[in-house]
C-alpha positions in Angstrom: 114.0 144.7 109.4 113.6 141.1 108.9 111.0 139.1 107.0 110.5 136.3 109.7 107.4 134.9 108.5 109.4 133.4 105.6 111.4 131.1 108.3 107.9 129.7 110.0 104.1 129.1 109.6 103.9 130.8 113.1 102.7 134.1 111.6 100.1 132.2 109.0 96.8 131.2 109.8 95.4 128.0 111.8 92.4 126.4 113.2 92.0 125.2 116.8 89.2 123.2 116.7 86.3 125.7 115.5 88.3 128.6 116.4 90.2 130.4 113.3 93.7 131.9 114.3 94.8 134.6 112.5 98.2 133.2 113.4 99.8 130.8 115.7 100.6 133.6 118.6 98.7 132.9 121.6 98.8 135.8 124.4 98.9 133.5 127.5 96.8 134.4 130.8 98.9 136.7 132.5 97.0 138.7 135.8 97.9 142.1 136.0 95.3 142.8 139.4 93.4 145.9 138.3 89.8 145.3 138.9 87.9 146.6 141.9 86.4 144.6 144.5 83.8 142.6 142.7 86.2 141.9 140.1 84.3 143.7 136.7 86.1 144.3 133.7 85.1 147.7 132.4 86.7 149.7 129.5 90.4 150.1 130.4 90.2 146.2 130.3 88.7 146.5 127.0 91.3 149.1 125.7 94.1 146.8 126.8 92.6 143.3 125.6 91.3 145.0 121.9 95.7 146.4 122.1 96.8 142.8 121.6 93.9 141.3 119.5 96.2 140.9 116.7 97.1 137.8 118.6 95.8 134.7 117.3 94.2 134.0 120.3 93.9 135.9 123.8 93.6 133.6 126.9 92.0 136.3 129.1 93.7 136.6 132.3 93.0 133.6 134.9 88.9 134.7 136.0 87.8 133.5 139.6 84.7 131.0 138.7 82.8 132.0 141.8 83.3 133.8 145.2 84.9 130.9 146.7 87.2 130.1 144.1 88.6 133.9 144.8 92.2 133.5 146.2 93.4 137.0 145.4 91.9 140.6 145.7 92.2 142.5 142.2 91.3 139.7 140.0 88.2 139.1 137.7 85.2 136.9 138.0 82.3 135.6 135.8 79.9 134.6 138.0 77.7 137.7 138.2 75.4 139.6 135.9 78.1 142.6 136.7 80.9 140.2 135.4 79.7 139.0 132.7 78.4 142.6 131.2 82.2 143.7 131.3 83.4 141.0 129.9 81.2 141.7 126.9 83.1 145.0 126.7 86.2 143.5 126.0 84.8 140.9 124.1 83.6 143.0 121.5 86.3 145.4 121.9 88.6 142.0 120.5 86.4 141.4 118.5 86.2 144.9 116.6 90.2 144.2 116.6 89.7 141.1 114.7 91.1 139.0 117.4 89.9 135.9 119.3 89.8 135.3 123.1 88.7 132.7 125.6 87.7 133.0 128.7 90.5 131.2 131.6 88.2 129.1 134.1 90.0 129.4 137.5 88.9 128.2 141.3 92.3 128.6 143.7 91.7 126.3 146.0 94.0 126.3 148.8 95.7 129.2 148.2 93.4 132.0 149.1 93.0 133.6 152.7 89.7 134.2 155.2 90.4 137.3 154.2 88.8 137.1 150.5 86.3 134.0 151.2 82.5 135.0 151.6 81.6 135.0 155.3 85.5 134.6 156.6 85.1 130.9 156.1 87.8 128.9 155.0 89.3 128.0 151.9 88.4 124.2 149.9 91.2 122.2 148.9 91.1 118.4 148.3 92.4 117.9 151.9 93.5 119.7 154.7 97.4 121.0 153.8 98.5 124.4 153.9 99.9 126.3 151.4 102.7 128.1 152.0 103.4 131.5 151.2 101.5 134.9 151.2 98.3 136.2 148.9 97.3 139.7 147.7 94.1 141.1 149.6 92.4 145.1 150.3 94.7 144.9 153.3 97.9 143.9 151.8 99.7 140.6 151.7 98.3 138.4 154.0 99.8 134.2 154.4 97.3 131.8 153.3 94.9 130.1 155.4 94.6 126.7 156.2 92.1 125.4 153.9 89.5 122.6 154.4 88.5 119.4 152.8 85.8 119.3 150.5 83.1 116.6 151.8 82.6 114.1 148.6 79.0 115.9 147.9 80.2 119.3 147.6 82.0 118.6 144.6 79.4 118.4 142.7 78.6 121.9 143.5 82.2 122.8 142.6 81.5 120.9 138.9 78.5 123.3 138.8 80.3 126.5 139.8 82.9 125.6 136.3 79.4 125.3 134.3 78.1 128.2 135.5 80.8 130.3 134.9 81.0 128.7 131.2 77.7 129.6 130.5 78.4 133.1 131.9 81.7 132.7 129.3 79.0 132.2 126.6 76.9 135.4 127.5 80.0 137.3 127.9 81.0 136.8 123.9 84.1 134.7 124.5 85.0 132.2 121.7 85.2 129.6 124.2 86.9 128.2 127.1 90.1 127.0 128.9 90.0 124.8 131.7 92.4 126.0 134.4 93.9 122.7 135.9 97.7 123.8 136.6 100.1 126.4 139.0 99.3 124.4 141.5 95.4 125.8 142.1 92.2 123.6 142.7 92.0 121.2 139.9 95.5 120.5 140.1 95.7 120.0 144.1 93.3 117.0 143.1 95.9 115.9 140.5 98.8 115.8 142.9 99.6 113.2 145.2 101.2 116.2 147.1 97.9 117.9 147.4 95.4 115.4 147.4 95.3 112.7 150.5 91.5 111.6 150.2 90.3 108.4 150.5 87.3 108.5 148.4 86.5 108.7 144.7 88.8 111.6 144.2 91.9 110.7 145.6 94.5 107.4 146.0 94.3 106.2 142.1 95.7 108.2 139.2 92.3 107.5 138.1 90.7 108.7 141.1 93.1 111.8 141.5 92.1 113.2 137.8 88.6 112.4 137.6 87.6 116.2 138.8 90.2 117.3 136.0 88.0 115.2 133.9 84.4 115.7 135.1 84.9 119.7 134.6 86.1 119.7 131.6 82.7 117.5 130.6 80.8 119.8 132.2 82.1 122.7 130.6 82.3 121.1 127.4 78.2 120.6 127.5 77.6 124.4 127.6 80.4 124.6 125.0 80.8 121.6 122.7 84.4 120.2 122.6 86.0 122.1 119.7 85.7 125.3 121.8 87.4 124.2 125.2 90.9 123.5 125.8 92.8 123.1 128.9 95.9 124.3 130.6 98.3 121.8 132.3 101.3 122.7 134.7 103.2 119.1 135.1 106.1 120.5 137.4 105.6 124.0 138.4 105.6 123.9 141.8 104.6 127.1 142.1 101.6 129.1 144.3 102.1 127.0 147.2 105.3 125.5 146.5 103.4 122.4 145.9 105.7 119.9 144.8 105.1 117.9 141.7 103.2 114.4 141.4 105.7 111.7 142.5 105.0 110.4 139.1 104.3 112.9 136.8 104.5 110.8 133.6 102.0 108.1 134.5 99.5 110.9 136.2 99.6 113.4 132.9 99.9 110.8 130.3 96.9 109.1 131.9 95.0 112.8 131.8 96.1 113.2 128.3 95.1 110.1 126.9 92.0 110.7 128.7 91.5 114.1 127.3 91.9 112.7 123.5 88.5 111.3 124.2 87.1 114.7 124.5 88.3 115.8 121.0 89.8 119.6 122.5 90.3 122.4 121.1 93.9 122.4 122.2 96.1 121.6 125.3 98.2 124.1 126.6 101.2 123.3 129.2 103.8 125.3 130.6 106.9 123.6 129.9 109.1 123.6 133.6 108.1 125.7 136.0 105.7 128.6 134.9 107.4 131.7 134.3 110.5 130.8 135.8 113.3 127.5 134.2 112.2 125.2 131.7 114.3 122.6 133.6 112.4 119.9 134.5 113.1 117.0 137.3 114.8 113.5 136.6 112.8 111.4 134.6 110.2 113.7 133.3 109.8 114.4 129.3 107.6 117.4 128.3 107.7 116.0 124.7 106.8 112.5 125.3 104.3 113.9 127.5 102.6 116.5 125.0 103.4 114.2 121.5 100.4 111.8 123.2 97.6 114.7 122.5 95.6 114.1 119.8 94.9 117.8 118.8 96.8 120.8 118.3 99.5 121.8 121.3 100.1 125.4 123.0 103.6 125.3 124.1 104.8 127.7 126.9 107.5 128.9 129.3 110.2 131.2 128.3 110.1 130.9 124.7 111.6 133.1 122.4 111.0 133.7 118.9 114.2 131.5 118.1 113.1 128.4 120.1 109.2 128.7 119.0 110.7 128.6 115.1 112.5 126.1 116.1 110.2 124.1 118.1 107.8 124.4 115.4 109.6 123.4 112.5 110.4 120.1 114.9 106.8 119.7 115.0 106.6 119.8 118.9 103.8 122.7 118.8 101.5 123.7 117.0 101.5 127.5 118.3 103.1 129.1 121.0 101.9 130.9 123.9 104.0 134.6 125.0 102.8 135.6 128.2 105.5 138.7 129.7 106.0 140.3 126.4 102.8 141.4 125.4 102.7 143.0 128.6 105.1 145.9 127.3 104.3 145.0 123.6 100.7 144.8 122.5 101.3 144.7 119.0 104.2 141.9 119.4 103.2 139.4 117.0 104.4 142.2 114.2 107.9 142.8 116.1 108.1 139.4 115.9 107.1 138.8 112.4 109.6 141.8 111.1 112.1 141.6 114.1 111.8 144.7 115.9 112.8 145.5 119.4 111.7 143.8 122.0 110.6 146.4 125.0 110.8 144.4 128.8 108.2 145.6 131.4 109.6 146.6 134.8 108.3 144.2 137.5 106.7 146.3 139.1 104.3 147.4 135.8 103.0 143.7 136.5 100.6 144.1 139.3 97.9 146.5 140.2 97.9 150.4 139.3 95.7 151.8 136.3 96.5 152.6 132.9 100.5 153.4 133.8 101.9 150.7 132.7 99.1 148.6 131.3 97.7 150.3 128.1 100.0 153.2 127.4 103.2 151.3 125.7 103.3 152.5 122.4 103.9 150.4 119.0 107.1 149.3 117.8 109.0 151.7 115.2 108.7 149.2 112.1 
C-alpha cells in the first residue's frame, strides 16, 4: 500500500463556504432508481448514504422538486411531508457517520412522459421541442412526450416549487443545497439557445436565457443563505435529450458565472465534457477558462481518476473533485484512494433499480 495523501491535500480537510469537509472527495449525484412510487427515502437509503459518509461531501442523488418536475419513475422527491421524513433518515444516518450531504434540487423539464405527470398532462419546458429519446416509468420505458411552454406567469410558480423544496431540504437535515441547472434538464433548457425559443423575459438574450438559472438560485439561497448553496453546471453534455450545446457556450456560461460570483456560493460544480461519458469538448470551448472565472471554491467532474484529480489539483484547477461511478461499488473509496487499494467496477446493470443487490452489500477494500 501506498501513502497517497503525502502527494495531495485532496485527503486533508477544507471549507466550502460554511460547510467543513473532512476532505476534498465529493460523492457526486448519481440515481440508482430504488424508491417506490412516491419517491420516499427509507432505511436502505439511509444504510447506503451513512456507507459513503466518509466522503467530504455527499451530493444526494438528483431529487424531483415537485410532482411535475418528476421525469422518471423510481426517483426521489422533497416536496411531501412523506419525503422529507426519509430524508431525515439518511440525514442523520450521515451524519452519525460524520459525513456531510446536500440535498440535489432537480425539475426535468422536457424530458419526462404523460405517463409520470399528475393528471396525464404534459410536460413544461421553456418552449415546445421534443426531447428525444426514451424515460423510465411503472410500465417500462416509454419515449418522451412532447412538452409544453411555460406561459411567462407560471414561472414564478416554478421559482416557488425550488423554494419549497429548499425549505423541505432544511427540515430534512441536509447541510444545504445544490442547484440542479445542467444534463440538459429544466434550468438548463432555459440556458440553451437549443432549448429555449421564447420571446419574453426568459429567452433571446444571454441575459434573458439565464435569468431563471439566476432567480432560483436567489430563491433558494433566501431559505438557505449563500454559503450553503452551490450549483451544478453541464456546459456541453448533450445528454438526456440529446440537446445540443449553446451555440456559444463561453459567452452564455461565463456570463452565468460571473453572475453567480455575486451570490458568494458555496461552490460550483461542472461536469467537464459530456457527463459520464468523454471529457472532449467542442472547438472553441475551455473548461478552465471557463471555471478559473468563479470566485469560490470549484467541484471538478467527469472521468477523473485519482492521477488526474492530484494532478489537477496541484495545478490549482479544483479545489476538490467530485467521483460519481466508483462509490457505487466502493463506499469506503476515499480510503482506497488515500492508501491505493483496488479499485472494484459495478456491473451496469447494478446501476438502476433492484434492492439491496448491488447497492449496499459491497464490502470494504482489504487495506
Amino acid at each position: 500500500m501506498t501513502d497517497n495523501s503525502a502527494l495531495t491535500d485532496l485527503f486533508s480537510p477544507t471549507r466550502m463556504g460554511s460547510i467543513e469537509l473532512a476532505n476534498r472527495i465529493v460523492m457526486a449525484p448519481v440515481t440508482r432508481s430504488r424508491y417506490d412510487e412516491d419517491g420516499v427515502p427509507g432505511e436502505l437509503h439511509a444504510t447506503y448514504y451513512a456507507q459513503r459518509a466518509t466522503a467530504g461531501l455527499i451530493v444526494a442523488e438528483a431529487t424531483n422538486i415537485s410532482a411535475q418536475g418528476r421525469g422518471y419513475a423510481a426517483t426521489p422527491g422533497i416536496w411531501s411531508d412523506e419525503q422529507v421524513a426519509g430524508w431525515r433518515k439518511v440525514t442523520d444516518a450521515v451524519h452519525a457517520a460524520g459525513g456531510k450531504i446536500v440535498s440535489q434540487l432537480w425539475h426535468v423539464g422536457r424530458f419526462s412522459s404523460v405517463e409520470l405527470q399528475p393528471g396525464g398532462q404534459a410536460p413544461v419546458a421553456p418552449s415546445a421541442i421534443g426531447a428525444e429519446g426514451n424515460t423510465y416509468t411503472t410500465a417500462g420505458f416509454v419515449p418522451v412526450s412532447m412538452p409544453r411552454a411555460l406561459e411567462t406567469d407560471e414561472i414564478s410558480g416554478i421559482i416557488d416549487q425550488y423554494r419549497l423544496a429548499a425549505a423541505n431540504a432544511k427540515r430534512a437535515g441536509f447541510d444545504g443545497v445544490e442547484v440542479h441547472s445542467a444534463n440538459s434538464y429544466l434550468l438548463d433548457q432555459f440556458l440553451r439557445d437549443s432549448t429555449n425559443q421564447r420571446t419574453d423575459r426568459y429567452g433571446g438574450s444571454i441575459e434573458n436565457r439565464a435569468r431563471l438559472t439566476l432567480e432560483v438560485t436567489r430563491a433558494v439561497i433566501e431559505i438557505w443563505g449563500s454559503d450553503r448553496v452551490g450549483i451544478r453546471l453541464s456546459p456541453v453534455t448533450p445528454d438526456a435529450g440529446n440537446t445540443p450545446p449553446d451555440s456559444n457556450v463561453m459567452a452564455l456560461h461565463g456570463y452565468l458565472i460571473e453572475q453567480l460570483n455575486h451570490l458568494s456560493l458555496a461552490y460550483l460544480h461542472v461536469v467537464e465534457g459530456a457527463t459520464a461519458t468523454s471529457r472532449e469538448v467542442p472547438p472553441g470551448v475551455d473548461m478552465d477558462a471557463l471555471s478559473g472565472l468563479f470566485d469560490g471554491p470549484f467541484i471538478g467532474n467527469n472521468n477523473y481518476d485519482l492521477d488526474m484529480a492530484i494532478e489537477r489539483r496541484g495545478q490549482g484547477k479544483i479545489d476538490a473533485v467530485a467521483f460519481g461511478r466508483l462509490f457505487i461499488s466502493n463506499p469506503d473509496l476515499v480510503q482506497r484512494l488515500r492508501v491505493g487499494a483496488e479499485l472494484t467496477i459495478a456491473p451496469r446493470e447494478s446501476y438502476y433499480g433492484g434492492g439491496a443487490k448491488g447497492y449496499t452489500d459491497w464490502p470494504l477494500g482489504n487495506y
